[in-house]
C-alpha positions, 0 to 999 in steps of 0.5 A, spaced: 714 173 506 715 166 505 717 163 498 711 160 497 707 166 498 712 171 493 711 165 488 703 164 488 703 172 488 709 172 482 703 167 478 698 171 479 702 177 476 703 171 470 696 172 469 696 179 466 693 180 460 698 184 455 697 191 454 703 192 449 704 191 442 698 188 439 694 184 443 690 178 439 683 175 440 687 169 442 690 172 447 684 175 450 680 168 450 686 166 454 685 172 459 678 171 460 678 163 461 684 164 466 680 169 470 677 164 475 670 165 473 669 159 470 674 156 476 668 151 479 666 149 472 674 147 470 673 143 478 667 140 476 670 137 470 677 135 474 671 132 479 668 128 473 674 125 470 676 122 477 681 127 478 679 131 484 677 125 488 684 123 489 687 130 489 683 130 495 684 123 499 692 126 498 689 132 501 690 137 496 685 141 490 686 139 484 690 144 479 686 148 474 692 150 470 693 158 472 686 159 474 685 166 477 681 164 484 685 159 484 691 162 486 687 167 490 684 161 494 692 159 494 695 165 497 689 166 502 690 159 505 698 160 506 698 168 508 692 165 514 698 159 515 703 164 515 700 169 520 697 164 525 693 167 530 695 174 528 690 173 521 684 176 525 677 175 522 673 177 515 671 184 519 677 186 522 682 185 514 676 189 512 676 194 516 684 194 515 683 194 508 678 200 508 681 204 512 687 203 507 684 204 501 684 211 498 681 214 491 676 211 486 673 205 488 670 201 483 663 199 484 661 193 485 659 188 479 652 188 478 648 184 471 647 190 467 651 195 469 655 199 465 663 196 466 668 199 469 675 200 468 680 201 473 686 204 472 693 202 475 693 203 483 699 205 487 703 200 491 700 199 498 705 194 501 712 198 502 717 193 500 723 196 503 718 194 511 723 189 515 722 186 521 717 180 523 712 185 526 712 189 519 712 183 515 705 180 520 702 187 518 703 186 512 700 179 511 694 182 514 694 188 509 694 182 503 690 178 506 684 183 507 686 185 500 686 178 497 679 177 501 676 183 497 679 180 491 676 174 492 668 176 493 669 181 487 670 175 483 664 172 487 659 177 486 662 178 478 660 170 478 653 172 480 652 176 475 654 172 469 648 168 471 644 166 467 638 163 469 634 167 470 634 168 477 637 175 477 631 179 481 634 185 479 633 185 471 626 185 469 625 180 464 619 179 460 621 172 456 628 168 457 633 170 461 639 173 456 646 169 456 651 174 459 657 173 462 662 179 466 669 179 467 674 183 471 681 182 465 688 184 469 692 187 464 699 189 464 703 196 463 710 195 464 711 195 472 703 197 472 696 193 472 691 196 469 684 192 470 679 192 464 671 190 465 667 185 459 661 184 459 659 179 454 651 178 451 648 173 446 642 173 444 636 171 439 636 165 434 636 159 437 638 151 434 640 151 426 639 158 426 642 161 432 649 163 428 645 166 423 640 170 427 644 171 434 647 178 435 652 179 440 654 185 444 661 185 448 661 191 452 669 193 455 672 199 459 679 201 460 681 207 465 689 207 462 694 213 461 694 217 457 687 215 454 683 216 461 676 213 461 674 209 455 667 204 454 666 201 447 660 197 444 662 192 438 655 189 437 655 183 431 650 179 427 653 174 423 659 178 419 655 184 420 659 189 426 657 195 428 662 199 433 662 205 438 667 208 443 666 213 448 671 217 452 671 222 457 676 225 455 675 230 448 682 230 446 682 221 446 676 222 442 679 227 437 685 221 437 681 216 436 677 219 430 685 221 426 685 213 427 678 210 424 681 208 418 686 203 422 680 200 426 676 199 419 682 196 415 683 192 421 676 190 421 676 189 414 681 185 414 678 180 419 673 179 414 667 183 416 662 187 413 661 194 417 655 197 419 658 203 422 665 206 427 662 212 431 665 216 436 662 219 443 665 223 448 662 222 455 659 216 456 653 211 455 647 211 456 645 206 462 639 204 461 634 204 467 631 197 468 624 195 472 625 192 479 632 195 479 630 200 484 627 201 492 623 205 494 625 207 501 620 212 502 614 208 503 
């Protein structure tokens, strides 16, 4: 592969959040605004600043500091001028990609799911491989794969919506402010993915801090943990939370360290309504309109 290549993919490794040690708030904050789900709002300041008008005369897009679809969009320019004619077409990597995939495939980002965790995938690219026939055939297997990396995080945009506009949500007064991130975390040599769902709503103006309550929904699928959902629900200093985990034996280990996560809250200054623990997972509310009949 050329150089080129093996540093845009060796920068997007770079934009893992960190899975050891302690993570902070900050460092998440800095995970979700390098997601690339605010990659067109991030052009559009650059556009307003005059930048993007002539980065583009000098035929290049302006940079936005290590942003996901960025360099998705990076690698996938130079893998199609690396593979030339033998790119093929958007159906036929997606076929290829298709018939290479194996396991659980995470379903797609839709406003109101659930999230979904994805744990870390198996290497389908041998790097042992030589030869220019087995380097063409991997760039067409990246190059599928970064084509589907690319619509997830179209769809995952789609569904942060907030207009309104999402005809799969039934809604009887405003459309409630959500946004949906896909956040890559790095184990060691692994990359596990986590999903956030982010939700605000009620109290608007001066009163907004006071009266709105927000909602973060995550999931993780890691070792030695299994499936785990969490809902952190907050009204001002009040904070509420709950953790779901398929596995009875993650539960049981969760609840041994419920005062950890109480001091922690605590020492973030936060008044706690109440630290649950489920096994299993939550309940998915079914929402008006989000089903057809295809019976009549």
């Amino acid at each position: 592969m050329p150089n080129a290549i093996l540093q845009v993919a060796a920068q997007m490794l770079g934009l893992r959040f960190g899975g050891d040690g302690q993570p902070g708030a900050e460092g998440l904050k800095n995970a979700v605004g390098k997601s690339g789900l605010f990659q067109e709002k991030a052009l559009a300041a650059l556009a307003t600043a005059g930048t993007k008008g002539a980065a583009m005369a000098a035929g290049t897009v302006p940079s936005t500091s290590g942003d996901l679809k960025s360099s998705l969009l990076s690698l996938k320019t130079l893998l199609q001028v690396f593979l030339g004619a033998d790119a093929g077409d958007e159906a036929s990597l997606q076929a290829l990609l298709a018939g290479k995939a194996g396991g659980h495939r995470p379903s797609a980002p839709r406003r109101g799911a659930l999230p979904e965790g994805q744990r870390p995938a198996s290497p389908t690219l041998d790097p042992s491989a030589g030869g220019a026939e087995k380097a063409l055939a991997a760039g067409r297997q990246l190059l599928g794969q970064t084509e589907a990396a690319l619509s997830r995080l179209r769809l995952t945009q789609f569904a942060s919506l907030s207009d309104g506009k999402d005809a799969s949500v039934h809604r009887s007064g405003p459309a409630t402010p959500q946004i949906m991130v896909d956040i890559p975390i790095a184990l060691g040599r692994e990359t596990a993915v986590a999903q956030f769902t982010v939700e605000r709503d009620g109290g608007s103006g001066a009163e907004a801090d006071t009266q709105a309550a927000w909602r973060v929904r995550f999931a993780v699928d890691m070792e030695p943990l299994g499936p785990v959902r969490a809902l952190i629900a907050m009204r001002g200093e009040n904070v509420d939370v709950q953790l779901w985990a398929e596995r009875p034996e993650t539960v049981s280990l969760f609840a041994d360290h419920a005062s950890d996560l109480r001091d922690g809250l605590k020492r973030a200054e936060f008044q706690i309504d109440d630290v649950r623990f489920w096994t299993g997972k939550p309940p998915e509310a079914r929402r008006s309109g989000a089903l057809v009949d295809r019976k009549s």
